[in-house]
ROSETI-161849 format. One line per 10 residues: number of its first residue (from 1); for each residue y, x, z of C-alpha. Coordinates in steps of 0.2 Angstrom, whole numbers. Each point is the difference from the previous one (the first is absolute). Example, Ala and Ser with C-alpha at 12.3 -4.5 7.8 and 13.67 -1.06 7.14 Angstrom:
% residues 2
1) -22 62 39 ~ 17 6 -3
END
This chain:
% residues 504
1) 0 0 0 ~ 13 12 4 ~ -3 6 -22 ~ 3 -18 -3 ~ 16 -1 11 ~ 9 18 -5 ~ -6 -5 -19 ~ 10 -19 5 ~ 17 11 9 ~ 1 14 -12
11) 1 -14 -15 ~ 15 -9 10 ~ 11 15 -1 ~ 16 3 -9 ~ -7 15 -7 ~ -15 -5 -6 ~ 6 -14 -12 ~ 14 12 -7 ~ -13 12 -5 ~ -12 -14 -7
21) 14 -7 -8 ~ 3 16 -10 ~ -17 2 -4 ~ 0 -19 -7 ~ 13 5 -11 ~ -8 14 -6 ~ -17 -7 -4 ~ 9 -15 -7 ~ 10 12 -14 ~ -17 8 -4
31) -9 -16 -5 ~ 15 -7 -8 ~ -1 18 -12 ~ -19 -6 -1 ~ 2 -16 -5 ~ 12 1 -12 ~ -11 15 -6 ~ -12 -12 -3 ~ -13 7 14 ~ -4 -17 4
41) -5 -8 -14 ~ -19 -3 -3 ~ -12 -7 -12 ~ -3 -17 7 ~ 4 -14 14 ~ -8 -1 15 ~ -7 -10 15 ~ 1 3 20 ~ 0 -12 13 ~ 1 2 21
51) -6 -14 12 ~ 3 -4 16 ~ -10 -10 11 ~ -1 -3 19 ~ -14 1 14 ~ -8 -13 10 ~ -13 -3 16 ~ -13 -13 0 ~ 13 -11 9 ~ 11 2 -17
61) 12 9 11 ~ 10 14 -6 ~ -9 17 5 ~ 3 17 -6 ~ -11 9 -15 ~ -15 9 6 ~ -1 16 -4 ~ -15 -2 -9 ~ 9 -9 -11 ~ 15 12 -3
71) -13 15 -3 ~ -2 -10 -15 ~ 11 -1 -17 ~ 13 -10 6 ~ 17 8 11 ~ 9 -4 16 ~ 17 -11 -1 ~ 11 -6 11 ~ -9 -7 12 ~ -14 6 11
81) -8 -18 -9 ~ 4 4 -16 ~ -9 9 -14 ~ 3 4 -19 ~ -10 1 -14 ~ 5 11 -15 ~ -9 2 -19 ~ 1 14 -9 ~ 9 -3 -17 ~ -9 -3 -16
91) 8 -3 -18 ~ 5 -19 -2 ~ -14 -4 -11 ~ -14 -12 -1 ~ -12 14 9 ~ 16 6 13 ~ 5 -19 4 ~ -17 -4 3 ~ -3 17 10 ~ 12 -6 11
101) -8 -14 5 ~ -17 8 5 ~ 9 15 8 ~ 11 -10 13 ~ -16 -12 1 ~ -10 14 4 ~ 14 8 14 ~ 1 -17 8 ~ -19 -3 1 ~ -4 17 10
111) 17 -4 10 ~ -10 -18 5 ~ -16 7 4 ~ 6 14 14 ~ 11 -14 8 ~ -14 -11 2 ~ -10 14 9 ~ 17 -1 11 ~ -2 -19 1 ~ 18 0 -8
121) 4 -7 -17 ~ 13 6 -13 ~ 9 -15 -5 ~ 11 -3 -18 ~ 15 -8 6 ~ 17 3 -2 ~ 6 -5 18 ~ -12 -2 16 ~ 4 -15 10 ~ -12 0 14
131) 6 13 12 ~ -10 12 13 ~ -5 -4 17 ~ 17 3 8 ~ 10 -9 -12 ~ 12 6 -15 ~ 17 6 7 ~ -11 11 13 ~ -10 7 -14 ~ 14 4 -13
141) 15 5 15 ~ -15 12 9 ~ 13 16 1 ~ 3 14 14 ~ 12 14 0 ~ -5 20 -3 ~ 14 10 1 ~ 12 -11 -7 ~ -12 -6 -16 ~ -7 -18 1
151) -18 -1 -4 ~ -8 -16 -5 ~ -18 -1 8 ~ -8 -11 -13 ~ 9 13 -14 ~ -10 10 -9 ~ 4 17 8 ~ 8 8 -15 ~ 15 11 5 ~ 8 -6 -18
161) -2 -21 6 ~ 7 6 16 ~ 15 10 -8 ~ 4 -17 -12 ~ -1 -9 15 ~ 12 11 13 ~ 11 2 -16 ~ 2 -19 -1 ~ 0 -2 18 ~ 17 11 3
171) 9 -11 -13 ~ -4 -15 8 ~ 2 4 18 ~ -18 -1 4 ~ -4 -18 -5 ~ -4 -8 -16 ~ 2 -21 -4 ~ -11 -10 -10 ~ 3 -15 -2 ~ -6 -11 -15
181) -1 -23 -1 ~ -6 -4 20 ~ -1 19 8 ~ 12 11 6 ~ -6 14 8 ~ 5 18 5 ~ -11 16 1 ~ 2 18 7 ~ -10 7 -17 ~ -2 -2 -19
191) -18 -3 3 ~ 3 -21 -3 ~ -2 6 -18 ~ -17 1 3 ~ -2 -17 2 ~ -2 1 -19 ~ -9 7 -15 ~ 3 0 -19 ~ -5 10 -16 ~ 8 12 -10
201) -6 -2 -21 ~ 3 16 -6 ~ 4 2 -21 ~ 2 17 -7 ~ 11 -2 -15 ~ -5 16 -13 ~ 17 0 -7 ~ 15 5 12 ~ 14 -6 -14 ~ -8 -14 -2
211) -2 -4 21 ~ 16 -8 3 ~ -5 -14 -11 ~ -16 -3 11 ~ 8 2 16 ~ 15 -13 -3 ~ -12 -11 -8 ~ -10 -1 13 ~ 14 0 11 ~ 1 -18 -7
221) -17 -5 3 ~ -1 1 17 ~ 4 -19 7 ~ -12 -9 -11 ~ -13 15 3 ~ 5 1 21 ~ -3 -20 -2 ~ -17 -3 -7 ~ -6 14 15 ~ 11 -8 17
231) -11 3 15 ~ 7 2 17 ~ 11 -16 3 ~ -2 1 18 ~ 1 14 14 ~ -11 -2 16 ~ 2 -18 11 ~ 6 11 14 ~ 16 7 -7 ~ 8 -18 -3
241) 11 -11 9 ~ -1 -15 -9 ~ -1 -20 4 ~ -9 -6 -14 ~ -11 7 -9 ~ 0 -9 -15 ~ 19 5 -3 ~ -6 17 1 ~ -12 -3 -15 ~ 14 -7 -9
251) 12 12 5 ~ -10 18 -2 ~ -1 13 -13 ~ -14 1 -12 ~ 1 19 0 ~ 7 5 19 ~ -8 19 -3 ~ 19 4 -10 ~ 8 -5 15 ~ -10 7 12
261) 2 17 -11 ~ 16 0 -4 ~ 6 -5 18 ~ -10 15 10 ~ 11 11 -10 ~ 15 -8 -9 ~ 8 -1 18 ~ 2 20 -3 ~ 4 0 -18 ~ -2 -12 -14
271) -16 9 -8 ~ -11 -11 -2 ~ 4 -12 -13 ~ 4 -6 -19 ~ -1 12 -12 ~ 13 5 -10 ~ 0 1 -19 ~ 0 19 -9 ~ 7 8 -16 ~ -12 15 -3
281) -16 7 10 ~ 12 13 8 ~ 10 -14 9 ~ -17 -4 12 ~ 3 18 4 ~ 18 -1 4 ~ -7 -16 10 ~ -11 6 11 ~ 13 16 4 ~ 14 -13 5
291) -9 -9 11 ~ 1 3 20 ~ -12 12 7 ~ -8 -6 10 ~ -13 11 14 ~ 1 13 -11 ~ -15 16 2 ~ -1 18 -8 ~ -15 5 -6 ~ -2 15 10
301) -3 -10 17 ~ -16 -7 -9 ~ -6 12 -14 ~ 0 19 -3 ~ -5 9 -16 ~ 10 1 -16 ~ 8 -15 -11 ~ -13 1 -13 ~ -5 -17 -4 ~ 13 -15 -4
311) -2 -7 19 ~ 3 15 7 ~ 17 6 -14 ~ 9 -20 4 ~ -7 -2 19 ~ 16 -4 6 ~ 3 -13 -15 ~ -16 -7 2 ~ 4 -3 20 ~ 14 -10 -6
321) -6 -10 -11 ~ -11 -6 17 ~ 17 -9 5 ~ 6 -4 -17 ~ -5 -21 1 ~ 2 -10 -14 ~ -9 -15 -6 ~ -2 7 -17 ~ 1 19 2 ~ -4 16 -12
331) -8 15 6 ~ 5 14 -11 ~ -14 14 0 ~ -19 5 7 ~ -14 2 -9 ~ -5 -13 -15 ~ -15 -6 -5 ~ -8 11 -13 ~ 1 22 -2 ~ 13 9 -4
341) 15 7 12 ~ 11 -16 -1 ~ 6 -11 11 ~ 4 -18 0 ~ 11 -14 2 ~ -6 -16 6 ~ 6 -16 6 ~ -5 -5 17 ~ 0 -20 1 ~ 4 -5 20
351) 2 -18 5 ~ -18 -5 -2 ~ -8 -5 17 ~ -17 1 1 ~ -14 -12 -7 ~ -15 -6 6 ~ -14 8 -9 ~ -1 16 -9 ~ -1 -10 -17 ~ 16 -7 2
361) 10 14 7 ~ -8 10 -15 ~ 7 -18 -12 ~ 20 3 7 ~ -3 20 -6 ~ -6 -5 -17 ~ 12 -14 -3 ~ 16 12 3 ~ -7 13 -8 ~ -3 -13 -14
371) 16 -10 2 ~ 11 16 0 ~ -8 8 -16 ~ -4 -16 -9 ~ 20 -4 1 ~ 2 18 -5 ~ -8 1 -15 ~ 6 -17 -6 ~ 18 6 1 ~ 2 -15 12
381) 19 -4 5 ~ -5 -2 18 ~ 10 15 3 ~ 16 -6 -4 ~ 0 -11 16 ~ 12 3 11 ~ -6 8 15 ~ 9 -11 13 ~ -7 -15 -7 ~ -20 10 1
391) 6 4 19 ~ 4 -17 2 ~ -16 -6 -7 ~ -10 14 11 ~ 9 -7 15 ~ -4 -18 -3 ~ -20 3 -5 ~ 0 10 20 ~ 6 -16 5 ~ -6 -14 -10
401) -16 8 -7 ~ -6 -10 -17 ~ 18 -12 3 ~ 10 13 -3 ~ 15 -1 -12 ~ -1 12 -12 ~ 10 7 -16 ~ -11 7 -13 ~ 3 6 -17 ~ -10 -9 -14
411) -8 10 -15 ~ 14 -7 -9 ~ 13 5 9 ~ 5 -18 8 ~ 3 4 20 ~ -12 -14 8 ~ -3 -6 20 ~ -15 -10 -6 ~ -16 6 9 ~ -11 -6 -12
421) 7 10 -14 ~ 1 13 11 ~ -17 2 7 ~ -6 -5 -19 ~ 6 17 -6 ~ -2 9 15 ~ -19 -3 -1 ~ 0 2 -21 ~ 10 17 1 ~ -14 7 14
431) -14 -5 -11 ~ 10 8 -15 ~ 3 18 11 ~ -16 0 5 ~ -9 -2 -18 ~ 13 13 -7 ~ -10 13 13 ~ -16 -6 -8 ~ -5 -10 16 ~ -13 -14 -7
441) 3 -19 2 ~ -14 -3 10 ~ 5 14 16 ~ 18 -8 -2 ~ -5 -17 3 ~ -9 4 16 ~ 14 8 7 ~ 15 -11 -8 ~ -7 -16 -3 ~ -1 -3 21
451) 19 5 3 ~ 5 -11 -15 ~ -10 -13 10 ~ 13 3 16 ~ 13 -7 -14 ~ -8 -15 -8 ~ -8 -6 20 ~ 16 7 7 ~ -12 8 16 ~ 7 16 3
461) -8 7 17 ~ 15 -1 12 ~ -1 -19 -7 ~ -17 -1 5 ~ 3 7 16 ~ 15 -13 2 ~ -10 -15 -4 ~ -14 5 11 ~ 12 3 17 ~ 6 -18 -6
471) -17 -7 -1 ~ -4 5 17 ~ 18 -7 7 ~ -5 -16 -7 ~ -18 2 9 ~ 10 1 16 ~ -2 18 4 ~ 15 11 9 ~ 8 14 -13 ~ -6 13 7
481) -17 -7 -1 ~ 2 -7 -18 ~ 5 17 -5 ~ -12 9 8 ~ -15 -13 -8 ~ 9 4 -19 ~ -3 19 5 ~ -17 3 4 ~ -5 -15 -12 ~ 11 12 -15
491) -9 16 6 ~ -16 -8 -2 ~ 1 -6 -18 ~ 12 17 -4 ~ -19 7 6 ~ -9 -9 -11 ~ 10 5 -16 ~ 5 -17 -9 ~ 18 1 -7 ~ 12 -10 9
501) -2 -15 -15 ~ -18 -4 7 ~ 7 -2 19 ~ 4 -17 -1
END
């Protein structure tokens, strides 16, 4: 522990972020003379994807991962009850989409089977509502003092959470708010983003002149995408203060995870948020140097040895770009998929929340990846909306989920609200990206056709998850009870792998 706490001091100090500052700048100039070198184009797209997912007892109560199960291929988060799967990239083609599919099916299998010798269960959910033994504000504002640095007991103990989480704490007087429809709550810690869990589509675009078209395109797609995948339209019973219940239901979010991020650290800074629109690949460079640093490390304190490889030559720049939240954000180097001594440039897709089964989280990878390049390819106009109206309609799908009001450009260029004409080419330009990478009709329609059916039933997750808490109140059951009931009855069927359309 005292590592952990001089590693949390030393990356507090004045000294330390002017230094890491200067190195930022001058890792930033050296990949902007890459890039515009051309270092980071390559010969195709590709396909990534991170899940995150959440840990359970045989009571459904939140537990912490057993370290069985992190001696696996999956990663710590956040939270001591958090874990993260990762693929390794393939080309976005019809064996690489597919690839990606067995691989995170394959991660999540072995991660299953060592927390069942723990008699825990790892749970894909995007918000866990039944909280441990001692309640949720315990669990989540669990903090003591070491030498000055707060640590959060149920934190992973990682000397970099633990620096974002001091950093934040001193520019907000050592408390942070939530509050969101029927809770208001403060905490002594960041760690009430770990009520949460999402997925990051990753989408590796060959061409780095060309990248700018992607990323404000898809900058565009992210309400109608975020509002076919809503998830986590309630926090745990125990946090509200609320009269009636059904109000509540009315009243709360479809998405409460954007909040609930972008509160436990926009209190500090306004980092977390919509992104903005860019001119050239160099300006997501400029970006990411612009924006407040935030816990910053050297790479000294953790690593020896020469800078050899790509990690070790932008280590500080990488560190940042471990702060740098977007919804929509590009990550500008590393290793690509295929040989050869380039790097890459990628889009990294974050508002998604996770989904119930691996076939459906692996369905909201391919229809971005789809949706971006089929739009792409097509020369779709989408791009020429203006980015305060696709904020606007981002904003209303975290709220209103499939009822959102949303602006959209047609393929004809006619600026529409209708969701029908919406979702109609959103579905038609994913099929059309994803056959442009040579991925057959069949392997679409299993992974499309049952997020197309959350549009035409209108049954999004966080809508089913609304409607059963209702059910229940109607059956004369207490919140907290009818909540709980809708939990362990989604973790079961979550378990049992049937997409969310064969729930009801």
């Amino acid at each position: 522990m005292a590592d952990h706490i001089d590693l949390v001091k030393r990356s507090l100090r004045d000294t330390t972020r002017s230094e890491f500052d200067r190195r930022v700048d001058e890792q930033a100039a050296r990949l902007t003379d890459a890039l515009r070198a051309g270092r980071l184009d390559n010969p195709s797209f590709a396909l990534g994807i991170e899940l995150e997912a959440y840990a359970v007892d045989d009571d459904r109560r939140l537990t912490r991962v057993p370290e069985p199960v992190l001696e696996g291929p999956c990663e710590k988060e956040l939270g001591r009850h958090n874990v993260e799967f990762n693929t390794s990239p393939s080309p976005f083609d019809d064996e690489g989409a597919v690839a990606q599919a067995a691989q995170l099916q394959r991660h999540y299998r072995r991660a299953q089977q060592a927390a069942d010798r723990a008699d825990t269960e790892i749970v894909l959910d995007a918000m866990w509502t039944i909280p441990p033994q001692d309640g949720t504000h315990a669990y989540l504002a669990d903090v003591h003092e070491s030498e000055g640095i707060t640590i959060a007991e149920n934190m992973t103990p990682s000397p970099r959470y633990a620096a974002i989480d001091n950093d934040v704490l001193e520019r907000t007087g050592g408390s942070i708010s939530l509050t969101v429809p029927g809770a208001e709550c403060q905490f002594p810690s960041i760690l009430f983003e770990s009520l949460t869990s999402s997925i990051q589509p990753h989408v590796q675009v060959p061409d780095a002149g060309a990248f700018p078209r992607y990323h404000d395109t898809a900058v565009r797609t992210l309400g109608p995408v975020l509002a076919v995948a809503t998830n986590s339209p309630l926090l745990p019973p125990d946090l509200y203060d609320i009269e009636d219940p059904y109000r509540l239901l009315e009243e709360t979010h479809h998405e409460l995870r954007i909040p609930v991020f972008e509160q436990s650290i926009n209190q500090a800074w306004e980092k977390v948020r919509f992104p903005d629109e860019i001119g050239n690949a160099v300006d997501t460079i400029d970006e990411l140097v612009a924006d407040p640093t935030c816990a910053p490390f050297l790479r000294e304190w953790l690593e020896g040895g020469d800078r050899e490889t790509f990690a070790d030559r932008f280590w500080e720049l990488n560190h940042k770009r471990g702060t740098y939240w977007r919804w929509l954000r590009a990550v500008v180097g590393g290793q690509p998929v295929g040989q050869g001594d380039h790097w890459s440039i990628r889009i990294e897709y974050r508002p998604l929340p996770t989904q119930p089964t691996i076939a459906e989280n692996i369905g909201l990878q391919w229809l971005v990846a789809g949706l971006v390049r089929g739009l792409c390819v097509a020369d779709h106009p989408l791009a020429s909306l203006d980015r305060d109206a696709a904020e606007r309609s981002f904003y209303s799908a975290v709220e209103n989920g499939l009822e959102a009001e949303f602006v959209w450009i047609t393929a004809d260029g006619d600026r529409t609200t209708d969701r029908t004409v919406i979702y109609e080419e959103l579905f038609e330009f994913a099929r059309r990206g994803l056959r442009e990478q040579g991925v057959p009709d069949d392997a679409i329609e299993e992974y499309l056709a049952p997020l197309e059916t959350r549009w035409t039933d209108r049954l999004t997750p966080s809508r089913w998850k609304l409607d059963r808490v209702r059910d229940h109140l109607d059956a004369g059951m207490r919140f907290a009870d009818a909540v709980g009931e809708m939990q362990t009855e989604y973790i079961r069927r979550s378990g049992a792998g049937d997409p969310i359309g064969e729930w009801t």
